[in-house]
VEXDREN-2710 file (C-alpha; in Angstrom, 1 decimal):
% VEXDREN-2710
k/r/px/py/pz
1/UNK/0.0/0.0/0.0
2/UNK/1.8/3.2/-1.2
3/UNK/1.7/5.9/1.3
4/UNK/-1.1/8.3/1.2
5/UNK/-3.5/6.2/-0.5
6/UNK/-6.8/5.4/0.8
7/UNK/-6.6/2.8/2.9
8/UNK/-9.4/0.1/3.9
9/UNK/-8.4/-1.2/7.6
10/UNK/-10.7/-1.0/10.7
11/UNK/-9.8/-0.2/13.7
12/UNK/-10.3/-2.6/16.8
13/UNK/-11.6/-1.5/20.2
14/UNK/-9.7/-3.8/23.2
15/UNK/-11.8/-1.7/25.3
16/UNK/-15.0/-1.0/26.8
17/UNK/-16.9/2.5/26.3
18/UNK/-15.9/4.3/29.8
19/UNK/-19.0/5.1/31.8
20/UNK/-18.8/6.4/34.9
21/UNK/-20.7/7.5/38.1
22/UNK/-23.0/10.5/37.8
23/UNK/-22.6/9.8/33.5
24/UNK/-24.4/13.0/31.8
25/UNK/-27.2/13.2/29.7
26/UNK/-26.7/13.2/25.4
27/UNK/-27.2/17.3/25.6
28/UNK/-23.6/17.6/28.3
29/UNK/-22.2/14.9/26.6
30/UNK/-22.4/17.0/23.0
31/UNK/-21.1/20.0/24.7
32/UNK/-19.0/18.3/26.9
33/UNK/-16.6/16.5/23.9
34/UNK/-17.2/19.9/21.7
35/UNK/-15.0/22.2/24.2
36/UNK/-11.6/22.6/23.5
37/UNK/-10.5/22.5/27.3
38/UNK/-12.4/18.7/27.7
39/UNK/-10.2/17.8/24.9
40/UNK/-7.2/19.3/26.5
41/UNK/-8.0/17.8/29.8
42/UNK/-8.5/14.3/28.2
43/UNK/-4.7/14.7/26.8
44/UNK/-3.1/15.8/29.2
45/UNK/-4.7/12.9/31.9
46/UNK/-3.6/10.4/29.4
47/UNK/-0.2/11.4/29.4
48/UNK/-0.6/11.0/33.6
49/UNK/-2.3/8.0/33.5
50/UNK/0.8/6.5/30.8
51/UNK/3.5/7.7/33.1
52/UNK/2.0/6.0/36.1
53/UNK/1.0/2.6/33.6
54/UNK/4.4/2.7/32.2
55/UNK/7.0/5.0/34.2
56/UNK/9.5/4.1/31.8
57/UNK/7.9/3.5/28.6
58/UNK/7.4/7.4/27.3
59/UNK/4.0/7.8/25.3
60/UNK/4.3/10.1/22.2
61/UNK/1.6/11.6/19.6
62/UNK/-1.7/13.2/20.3
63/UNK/-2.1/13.6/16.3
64/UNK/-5.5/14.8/15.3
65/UNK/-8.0/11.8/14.2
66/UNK/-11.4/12.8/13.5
67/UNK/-12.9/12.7/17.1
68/UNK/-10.0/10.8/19.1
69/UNK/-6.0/11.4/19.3
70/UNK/-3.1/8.5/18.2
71/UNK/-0.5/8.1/20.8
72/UNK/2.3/5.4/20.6
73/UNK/4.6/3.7/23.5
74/UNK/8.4/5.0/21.8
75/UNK/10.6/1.3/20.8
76/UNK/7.6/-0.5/20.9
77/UNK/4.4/-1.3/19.1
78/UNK/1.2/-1.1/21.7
79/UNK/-0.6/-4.4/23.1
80/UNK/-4.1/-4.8/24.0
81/UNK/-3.1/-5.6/27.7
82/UNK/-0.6/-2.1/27.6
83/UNK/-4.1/-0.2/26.4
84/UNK/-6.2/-1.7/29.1
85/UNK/-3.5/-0.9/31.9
86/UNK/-3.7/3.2/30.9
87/UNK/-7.2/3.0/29.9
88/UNK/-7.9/1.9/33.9
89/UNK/-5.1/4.5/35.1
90/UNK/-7.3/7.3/33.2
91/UNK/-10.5/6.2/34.4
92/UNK/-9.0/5.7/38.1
93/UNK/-7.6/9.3/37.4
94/UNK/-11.3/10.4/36.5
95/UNK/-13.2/8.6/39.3
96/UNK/-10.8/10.1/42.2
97/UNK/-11.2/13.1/40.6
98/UNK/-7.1/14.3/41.0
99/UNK/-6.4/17.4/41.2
100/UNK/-4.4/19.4/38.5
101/UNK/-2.3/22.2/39.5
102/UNK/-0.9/24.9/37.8
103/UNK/3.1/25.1/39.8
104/UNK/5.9/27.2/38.6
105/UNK/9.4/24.8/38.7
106/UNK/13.3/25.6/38.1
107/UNK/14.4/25.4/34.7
108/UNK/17.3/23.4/35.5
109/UNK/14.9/20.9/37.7
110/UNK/12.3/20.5/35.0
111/UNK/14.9/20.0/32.5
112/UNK/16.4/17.1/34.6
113/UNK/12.2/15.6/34.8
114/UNK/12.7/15.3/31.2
115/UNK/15.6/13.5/30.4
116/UNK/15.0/11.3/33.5
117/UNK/12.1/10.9/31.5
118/UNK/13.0/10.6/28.6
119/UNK/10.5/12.9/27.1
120/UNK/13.0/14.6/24.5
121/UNK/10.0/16.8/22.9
122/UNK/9.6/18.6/25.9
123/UNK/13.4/19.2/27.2
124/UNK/14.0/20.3/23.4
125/UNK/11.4/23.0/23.7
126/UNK/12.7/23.9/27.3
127/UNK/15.9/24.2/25.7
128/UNK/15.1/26.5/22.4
129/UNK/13.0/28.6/24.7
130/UNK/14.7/29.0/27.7
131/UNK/12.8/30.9/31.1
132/UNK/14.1/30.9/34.6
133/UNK/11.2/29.4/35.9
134/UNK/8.6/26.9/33.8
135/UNK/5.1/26.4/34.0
136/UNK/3.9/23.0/34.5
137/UNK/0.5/21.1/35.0
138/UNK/1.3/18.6/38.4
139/UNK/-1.3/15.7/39.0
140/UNK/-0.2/12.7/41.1
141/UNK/3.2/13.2/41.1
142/UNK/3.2/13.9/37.1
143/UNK/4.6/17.0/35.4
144/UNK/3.8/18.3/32.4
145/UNK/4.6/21.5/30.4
146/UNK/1.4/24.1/31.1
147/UNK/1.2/24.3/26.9
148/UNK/-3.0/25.0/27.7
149/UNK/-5.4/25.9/29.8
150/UNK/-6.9/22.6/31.4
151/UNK/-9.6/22.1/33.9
152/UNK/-8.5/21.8/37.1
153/UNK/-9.7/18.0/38.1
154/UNK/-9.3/15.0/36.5
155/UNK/-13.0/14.7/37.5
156/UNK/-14.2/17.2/34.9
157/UNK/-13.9/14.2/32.4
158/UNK/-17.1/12.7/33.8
159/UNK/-19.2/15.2/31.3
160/UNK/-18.4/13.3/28.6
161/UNK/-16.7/10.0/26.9
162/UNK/-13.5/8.5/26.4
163/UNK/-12.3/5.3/25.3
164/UNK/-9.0/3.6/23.7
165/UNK/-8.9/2.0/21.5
166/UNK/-5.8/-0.5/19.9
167/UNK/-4.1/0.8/16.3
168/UNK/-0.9/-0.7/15.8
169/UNK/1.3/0.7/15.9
170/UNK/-0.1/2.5/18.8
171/UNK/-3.7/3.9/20.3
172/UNK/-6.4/5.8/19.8
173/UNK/-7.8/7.8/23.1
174/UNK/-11.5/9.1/21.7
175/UNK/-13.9/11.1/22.8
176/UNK/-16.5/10.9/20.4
177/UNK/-20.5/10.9/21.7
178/UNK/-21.2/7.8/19.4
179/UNK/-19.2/5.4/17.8
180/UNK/-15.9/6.3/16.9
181/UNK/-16.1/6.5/12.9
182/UNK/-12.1/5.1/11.4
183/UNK/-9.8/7.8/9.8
184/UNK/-7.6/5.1/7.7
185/UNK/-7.0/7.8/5.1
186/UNK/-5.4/10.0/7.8
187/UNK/-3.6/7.8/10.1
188/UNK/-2.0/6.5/6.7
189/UNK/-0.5/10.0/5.9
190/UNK/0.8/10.9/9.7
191/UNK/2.1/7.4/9.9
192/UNK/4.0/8.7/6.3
193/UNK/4.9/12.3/7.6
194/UNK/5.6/11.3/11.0
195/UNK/8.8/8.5/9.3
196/UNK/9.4/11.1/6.8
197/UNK/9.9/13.5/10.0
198/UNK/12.5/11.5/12.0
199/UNK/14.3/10.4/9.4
200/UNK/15.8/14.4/9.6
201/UNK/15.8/14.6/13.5
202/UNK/13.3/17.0/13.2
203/UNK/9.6/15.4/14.9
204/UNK/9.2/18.2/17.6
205/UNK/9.0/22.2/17.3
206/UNK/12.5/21.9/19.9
207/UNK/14.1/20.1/17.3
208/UNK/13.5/22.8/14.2
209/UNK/13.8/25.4/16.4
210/UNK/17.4/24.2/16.8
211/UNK/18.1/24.0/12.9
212/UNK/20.5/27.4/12.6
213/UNK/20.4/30.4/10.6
214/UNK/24.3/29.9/10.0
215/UNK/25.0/27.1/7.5
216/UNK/22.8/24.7/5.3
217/UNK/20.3/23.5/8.5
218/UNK/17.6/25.7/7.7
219/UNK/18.2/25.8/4.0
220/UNK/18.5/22.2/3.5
221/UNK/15.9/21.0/5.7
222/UNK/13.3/23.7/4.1
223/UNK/14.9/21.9/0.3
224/UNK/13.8/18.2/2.0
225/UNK/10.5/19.1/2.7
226/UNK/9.9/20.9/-0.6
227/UNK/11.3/18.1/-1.9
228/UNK/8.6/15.6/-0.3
229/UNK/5.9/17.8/-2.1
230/UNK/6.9/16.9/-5.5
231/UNK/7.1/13.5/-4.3
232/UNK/3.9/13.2/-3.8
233/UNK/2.7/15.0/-6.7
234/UNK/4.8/12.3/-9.5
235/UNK/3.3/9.4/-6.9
236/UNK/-0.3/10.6/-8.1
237/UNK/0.7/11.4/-11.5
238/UNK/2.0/7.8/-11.4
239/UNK/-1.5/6.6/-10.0
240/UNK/-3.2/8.3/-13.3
241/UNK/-0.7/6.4/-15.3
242/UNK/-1.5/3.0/-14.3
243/UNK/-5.3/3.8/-14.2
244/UNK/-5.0/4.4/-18.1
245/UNK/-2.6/1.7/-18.5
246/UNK/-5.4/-0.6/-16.9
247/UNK/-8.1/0.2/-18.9
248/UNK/-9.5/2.7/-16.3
249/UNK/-8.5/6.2/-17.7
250/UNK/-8.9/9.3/-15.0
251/UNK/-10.8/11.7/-16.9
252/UNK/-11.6/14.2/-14.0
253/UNK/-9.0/14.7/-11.0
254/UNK/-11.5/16.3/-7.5
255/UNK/-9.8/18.0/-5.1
256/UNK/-11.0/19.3/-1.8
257/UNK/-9.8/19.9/1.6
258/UNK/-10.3/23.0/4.2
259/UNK/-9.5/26.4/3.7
260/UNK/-6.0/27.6/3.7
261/UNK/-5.1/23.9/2.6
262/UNK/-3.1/25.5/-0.6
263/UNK/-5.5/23.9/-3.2
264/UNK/-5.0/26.4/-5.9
265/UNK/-1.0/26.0/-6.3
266/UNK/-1.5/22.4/-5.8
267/UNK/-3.9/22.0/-8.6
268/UNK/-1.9/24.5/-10.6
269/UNK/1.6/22.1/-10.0
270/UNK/-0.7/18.8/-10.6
271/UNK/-1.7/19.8/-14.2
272/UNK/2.1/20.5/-15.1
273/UNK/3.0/17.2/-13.5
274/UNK/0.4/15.6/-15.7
275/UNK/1.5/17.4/-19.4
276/UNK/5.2/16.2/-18.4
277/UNK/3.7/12.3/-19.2
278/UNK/1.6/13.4/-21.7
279/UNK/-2.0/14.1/-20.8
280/UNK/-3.5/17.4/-21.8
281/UNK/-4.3/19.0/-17.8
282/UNK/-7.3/21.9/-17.2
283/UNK/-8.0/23.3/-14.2
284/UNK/-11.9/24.0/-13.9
285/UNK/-13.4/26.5/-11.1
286/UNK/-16.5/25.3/-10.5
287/UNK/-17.0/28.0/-7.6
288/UNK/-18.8/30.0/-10.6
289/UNK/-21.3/27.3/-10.7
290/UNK/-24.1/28.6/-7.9
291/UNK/-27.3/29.1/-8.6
292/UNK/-28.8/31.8/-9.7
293/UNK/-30.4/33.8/-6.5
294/UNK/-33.7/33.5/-7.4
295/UNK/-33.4/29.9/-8.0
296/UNK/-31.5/29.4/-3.9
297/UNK/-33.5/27.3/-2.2
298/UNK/-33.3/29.4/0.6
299/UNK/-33.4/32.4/-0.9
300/UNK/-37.2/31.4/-2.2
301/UNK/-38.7/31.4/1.0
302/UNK/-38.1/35.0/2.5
303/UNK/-36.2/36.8/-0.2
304/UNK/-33.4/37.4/1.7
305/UNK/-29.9/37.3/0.2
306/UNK/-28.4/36.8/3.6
307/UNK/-30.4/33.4/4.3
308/UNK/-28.2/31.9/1.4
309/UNK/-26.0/29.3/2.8
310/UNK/-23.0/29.1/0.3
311/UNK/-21.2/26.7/1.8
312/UNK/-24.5/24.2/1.1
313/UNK/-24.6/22.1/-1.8
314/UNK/-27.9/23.0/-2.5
315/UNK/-26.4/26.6/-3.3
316/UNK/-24.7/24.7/-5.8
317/UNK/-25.9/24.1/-9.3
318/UNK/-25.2/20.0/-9.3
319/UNK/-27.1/19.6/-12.8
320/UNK/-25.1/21.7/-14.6
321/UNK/-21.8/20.6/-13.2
322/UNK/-22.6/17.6/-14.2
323/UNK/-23.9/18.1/-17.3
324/UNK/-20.4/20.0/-18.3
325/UNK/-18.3/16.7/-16.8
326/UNK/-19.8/14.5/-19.2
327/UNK/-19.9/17.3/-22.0
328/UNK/-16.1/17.8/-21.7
329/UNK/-15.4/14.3/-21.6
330/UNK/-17.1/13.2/-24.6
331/UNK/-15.1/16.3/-26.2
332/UNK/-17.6/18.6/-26.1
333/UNK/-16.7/22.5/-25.7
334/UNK/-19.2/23.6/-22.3
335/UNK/-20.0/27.4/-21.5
336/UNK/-19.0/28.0/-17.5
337/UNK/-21.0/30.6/-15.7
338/UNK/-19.6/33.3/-14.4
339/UNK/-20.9/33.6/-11.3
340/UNK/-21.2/37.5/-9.6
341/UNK/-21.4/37.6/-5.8
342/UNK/-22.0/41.0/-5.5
343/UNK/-25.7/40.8/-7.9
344/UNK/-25.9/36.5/-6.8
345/UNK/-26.6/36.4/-10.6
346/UNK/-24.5/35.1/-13.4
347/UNK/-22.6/37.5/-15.7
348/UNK/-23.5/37.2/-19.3
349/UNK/-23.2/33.9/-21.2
350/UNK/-19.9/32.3/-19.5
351/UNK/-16.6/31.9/-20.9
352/UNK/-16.2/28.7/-23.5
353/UNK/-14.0/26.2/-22.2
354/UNK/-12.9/23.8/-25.2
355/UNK/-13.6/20.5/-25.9
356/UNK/-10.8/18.7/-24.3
357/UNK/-8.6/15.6/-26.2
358/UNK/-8.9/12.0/-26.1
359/UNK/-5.9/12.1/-23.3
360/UNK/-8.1/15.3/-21.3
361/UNK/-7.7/15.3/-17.7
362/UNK/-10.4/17.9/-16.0
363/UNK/-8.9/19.2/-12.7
364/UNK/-11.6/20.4/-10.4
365/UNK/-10.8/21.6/-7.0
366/UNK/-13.3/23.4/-4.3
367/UNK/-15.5/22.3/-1.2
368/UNK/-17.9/20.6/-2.6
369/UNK/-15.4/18.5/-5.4
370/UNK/-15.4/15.2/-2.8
371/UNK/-19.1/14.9/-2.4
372/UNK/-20.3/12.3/-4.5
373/UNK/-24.0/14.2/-6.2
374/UNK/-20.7/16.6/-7.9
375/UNK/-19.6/13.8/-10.0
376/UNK/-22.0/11.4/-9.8
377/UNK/-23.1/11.9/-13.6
378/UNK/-19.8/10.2/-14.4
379/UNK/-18.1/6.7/-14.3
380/UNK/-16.8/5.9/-10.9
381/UNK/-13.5/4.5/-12.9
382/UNK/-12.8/7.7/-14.4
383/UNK/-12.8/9.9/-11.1
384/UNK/-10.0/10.0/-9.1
385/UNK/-10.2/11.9/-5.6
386/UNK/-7.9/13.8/-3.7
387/UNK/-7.8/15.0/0.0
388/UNK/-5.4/17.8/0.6
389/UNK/-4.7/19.3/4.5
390/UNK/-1.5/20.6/6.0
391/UNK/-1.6/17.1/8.8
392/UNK/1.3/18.7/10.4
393/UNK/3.5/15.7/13.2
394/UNK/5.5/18.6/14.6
395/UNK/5.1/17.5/18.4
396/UNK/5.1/20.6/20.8
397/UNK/5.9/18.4/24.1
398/UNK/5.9/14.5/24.1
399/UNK/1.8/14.6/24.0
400/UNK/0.7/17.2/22.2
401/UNK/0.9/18.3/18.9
402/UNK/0.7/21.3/16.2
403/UNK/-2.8/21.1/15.5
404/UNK/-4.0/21.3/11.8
405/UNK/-6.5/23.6/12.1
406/UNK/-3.9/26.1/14.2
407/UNK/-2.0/25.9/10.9
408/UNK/-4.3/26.5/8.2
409/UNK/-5.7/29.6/10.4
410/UNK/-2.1/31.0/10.5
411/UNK/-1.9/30.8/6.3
412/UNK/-5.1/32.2/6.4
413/UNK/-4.7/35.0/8.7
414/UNK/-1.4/35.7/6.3
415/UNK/-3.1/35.5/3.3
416/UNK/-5.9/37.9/4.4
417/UNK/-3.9/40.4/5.9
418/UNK/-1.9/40.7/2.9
419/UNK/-4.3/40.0/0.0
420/UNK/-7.6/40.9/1.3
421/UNK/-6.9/43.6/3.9
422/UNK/-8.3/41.9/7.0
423/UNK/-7.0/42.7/10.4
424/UNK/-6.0/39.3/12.3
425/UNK/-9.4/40.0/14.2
426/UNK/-11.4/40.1/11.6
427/UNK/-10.0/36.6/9.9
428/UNK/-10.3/35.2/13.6
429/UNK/-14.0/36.4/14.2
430/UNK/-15.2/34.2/10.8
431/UNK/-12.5/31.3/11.6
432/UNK/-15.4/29.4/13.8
433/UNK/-18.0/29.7/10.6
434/UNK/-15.6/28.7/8.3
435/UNK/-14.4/25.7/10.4
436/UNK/-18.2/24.4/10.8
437/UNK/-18.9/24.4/7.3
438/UNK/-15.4/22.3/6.7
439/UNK/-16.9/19.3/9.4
440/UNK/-20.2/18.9/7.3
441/UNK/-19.2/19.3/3.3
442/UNK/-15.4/17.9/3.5
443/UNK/-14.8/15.8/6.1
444/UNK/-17.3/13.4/6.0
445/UNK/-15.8/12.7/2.5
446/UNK/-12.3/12.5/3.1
447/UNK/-11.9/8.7/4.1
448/UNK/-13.8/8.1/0.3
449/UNK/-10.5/9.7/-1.5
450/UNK/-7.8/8.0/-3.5
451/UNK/-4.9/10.3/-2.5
452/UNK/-4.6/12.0/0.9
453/UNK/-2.5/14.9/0.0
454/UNK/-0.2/16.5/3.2
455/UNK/-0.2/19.9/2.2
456/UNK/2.3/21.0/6.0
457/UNK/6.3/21.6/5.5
458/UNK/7.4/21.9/8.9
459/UNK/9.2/25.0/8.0
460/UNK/6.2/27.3/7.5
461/UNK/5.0/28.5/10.9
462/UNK/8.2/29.5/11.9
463/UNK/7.7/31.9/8.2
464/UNK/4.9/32.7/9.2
465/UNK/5.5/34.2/12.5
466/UNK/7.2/36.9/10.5
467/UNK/4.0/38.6/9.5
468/UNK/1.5/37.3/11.8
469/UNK/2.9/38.2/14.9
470/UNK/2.6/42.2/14.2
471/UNK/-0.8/41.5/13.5
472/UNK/-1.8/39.4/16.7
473/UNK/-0.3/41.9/19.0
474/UNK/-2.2/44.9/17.5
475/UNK/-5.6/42.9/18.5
476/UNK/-6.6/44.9/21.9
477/UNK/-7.4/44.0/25.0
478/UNK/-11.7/45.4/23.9
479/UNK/-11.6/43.4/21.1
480/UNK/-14.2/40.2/21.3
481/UNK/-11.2/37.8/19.7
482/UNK/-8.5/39.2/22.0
483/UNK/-8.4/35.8/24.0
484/UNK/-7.9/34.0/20.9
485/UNK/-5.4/36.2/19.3
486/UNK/-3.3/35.7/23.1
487/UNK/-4.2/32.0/22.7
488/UNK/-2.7/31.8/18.6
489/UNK/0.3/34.1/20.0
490/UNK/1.3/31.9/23.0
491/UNK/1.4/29.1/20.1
492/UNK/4.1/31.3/18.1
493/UNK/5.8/32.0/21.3
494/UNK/6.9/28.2/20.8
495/UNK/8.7/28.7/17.6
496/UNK/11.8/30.6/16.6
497/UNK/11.1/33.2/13.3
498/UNK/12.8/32.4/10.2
499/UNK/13.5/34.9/7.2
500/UNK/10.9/34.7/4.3
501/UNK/13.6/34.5/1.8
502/UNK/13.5/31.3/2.7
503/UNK/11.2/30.0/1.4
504/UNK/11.2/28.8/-3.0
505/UNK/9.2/30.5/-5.0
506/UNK/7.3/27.5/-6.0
507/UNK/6.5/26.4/-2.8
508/UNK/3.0/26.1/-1.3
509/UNK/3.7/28.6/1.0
510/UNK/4.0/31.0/-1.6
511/UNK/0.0/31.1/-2.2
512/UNK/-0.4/32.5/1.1
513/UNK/3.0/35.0/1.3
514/UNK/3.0/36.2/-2.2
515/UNK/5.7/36.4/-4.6
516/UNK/5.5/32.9/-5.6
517/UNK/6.2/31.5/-9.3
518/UNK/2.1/30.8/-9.0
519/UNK/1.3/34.2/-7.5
520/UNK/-2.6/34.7/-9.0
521/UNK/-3.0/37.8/-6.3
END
């Protein structure tokens, strides 16, 4: 199975769904699992309740999986007996109902915890980003860096549910209200980045923070994980290939992912990669292709613009998309609309997009390109999906990570600072909208893609900083997101700042800093 491609295992629970005494009803268990400091809480008691399982068997991860976080015992693959023995450590952490406390400790003392430890991710961020005294979560006799706020019992757990559940090589701790649904797609890619990661020594925001200005480290390391990109993009090139040399021709390539996920310079390198082994490449916005306001469903019922849900596929005109797929590849020329968002009417008749050749690939990228009613006018065989996401395995202590959507906000606050005009507040204040429309039109679809596409070098936020710092500390204290702009900066606070110069200009990045070779702002 190459890495990255969709993958078809299950996972298997060892465990039992965790109920415990004075369990909430559905309504606290929904809010419960949806707040961030729960989730915090939950990670932070595993990495306790590991410590006391195993005091000499570090735990490492708490990678993103849909609802639940992968951990791994470092030098050795996870049992089902290993599981069970933290799983009951948590729950007896939960049921006593510790204590955490917030404790200030000598650097030199907590730097000594660490290696005694051996938890390298967080002595390599004590020493990039050294203070006389650190901050540190204590609960039975464990320390931990104090990277978030957390509640302050173990006992606050009880609102919701947890359960672990065995994935070699490691576990997943979830916290989902139902079922736990399987992310193969995405454990497949960290599994890939995560190998990719420590083959260059550099898993953990300590260990790039120590790459130097002076010399090749930066410059080389920033070459390696450009390098990786292109990988990736002649592995799917070599997936359309074989598809045509069995019999199965791609005739339309769909891309989605969230926003800030670098889908436009992706789609723009893909279509190059493609007319290198001969296939004629086209990009195709369908972003034009909304309905007419007066045909918006929800538009009809009040005649009000601002009931128009654009993020909805029904705001989309699926007949017509469809209708211009199978047009194009039958080698038919199509007219695409040109949609107006400041009328919510189309423009004239379109532009004409030709009839494309017998070896035509249609590259289609957007929110909605995943979702099966987009392409479901043509053959299964001929569609090949991608999932793109910057799935980031840069470990900030031993278990906690960068998360993904923490990256994509910081392209986007760049991009819309710099392209747009919009103040770091005002790209916060939309960031919850934009991130609710993401978990119901693209994630659901993800697992259902051929390619999962890791859109993160481990380079960028450290770029990044450059211009988005300013920005976060001209948010003031009256401003509604000034708590998230302290929360986004205490994340930066982590990371040294590296030139922009840096970066190539065909990277990724590029899309969000300008002056790339792809620049379209």
């Amino acid at each position: 199975q190459a890495h990255g491609a969709r993958t078809s295992s299950a996972l298997s629970s060892c465990t039992r769904r965790v109920r415990l005494p004075g369990a909430p009803d559905m309504a606290q268990e929904i809010a419960a699992t949806a707040d961030p400091l729960y989730r915090r809480t939950l990670r932070f008691a595993v990495a306790v309740a590991s410590q006391l399982a195993f005091p000499d068997q570090p735990l490492r991860g708490g990678h993103t999986l849909g609802e639940g976080y992968f951990y791994q015992l470092v030098g050795t693959e996870a049992t089902a007996d290993q599981v069970k023995k933290v799983l009951e450590k948590l729950q007896d952490l939960v049921t006593s109902g510790d204590a955490i406390t917030k404790v200030k400790k000598p650097w030199k003392e907590m730097s000594d915890y660490f290696e005694k430890h051996n938890l390298t991710c967080a002595r390599g961020l004590l020493h990039t980003r050294v203070e006389p005294e650190v901050e540190c979560y204590v609960c039975r006799g464990v320390l931990r860096l104090a990277l978030h706020q957390v509640h302050e019992r173990c006992a606050a757990l009880k609102a919701g549910k947890f359960d672990i559940q065995l994935k070699a090589p490691g576990f997943i701790v979830t916290y989902a209200k139902d079922a736990y649904i399987p992310q193969p797609a995405l454990l497949g890619s960290h599994q890939d980045h995560l190998c990719f990661s420590e083959s260059l020594g550099v898993s953990s925001v300590g260990a790039l923070n120590g790459l130097q200005q002076v010399g090749r480290g930066r410059k080389d390391f920033v070459f390696a994980c450009e390098f990786r990109q292109e990988q990736k993009l002649a592995n799917i090139t070599s997936a359309v290939q074989k598809r045509k040399a069995d019999g199965k021709p791609v005739k339309v390539i769909c891309i989605a992912g969230p926003t800030s996920s670098g889908k436009t310079t992706f789609a723009n390198k893909l279509c190059m990669y493609l007319q290198n082994v001969g296939f004629v490449a086209k990009p195709l916005t369908v972003d034009h292709y909304y309905l007419p306001l007066d045909r918006q469903p929800k538009y009809q019922v009040n005649k009000q613009r601002s009931d128009v849900d654009y993020d909805h596929i029904e705001s989309m005109d699926v007949e017509m998309v469809g209708q211009h797929l199978n047009d194009l590849i039958a080698g038919k020329p199509v007219m695409t609309p040109v949609y107006n968002m400041k009328t919510g009417y189309r423009d004239g008749e379109g532009h004409k997009f030709e009839a494309m050749p017998a070896n035509g690939v249609l590259v289609i990228e957007g929110i909605h390109a995943l979702n099966p009613l987009y392409t479901q006018a043509v053959p299964a065989d001929n569609v090949f999906k991608i999932f793109i996401s910057p799935l980031t395995a840069l470990q900030l202590d031993d278990a906690n990570t960068v998360k993904t959507t923490d990256h994509r906000l910081l392209r986007r606050m760049c991009r819309d600072y710099l392209f747009r005009g919009n103040s770091a507040s005002t790209t916060l204040k939309m960031w919850d909208n934009v991130r609710q429309g993401e978990g119901v039109w693209i994630f659901p679809h993800q697992n259902g893609a051929d390619f999962v596409m890791n859109s993160a070098a481990e380079y960028e936020i450290p770029v990044l900083k450059t211009f988005i710092e300013p920005l976060l500390r001209a948010v003031t204290p009256e401003d509604p997101n000034f708590a998230k702009a302290l929360e986004v900066l205490k994340l930066l606070e982590h990371f040294s700042t590296w030139p922009p110069g840096l970066t190539p200009e065909t990277a990724l990045l590029r899309e969000f800093t300008g002056d790339g070779a792809f620049d379209c702002h």
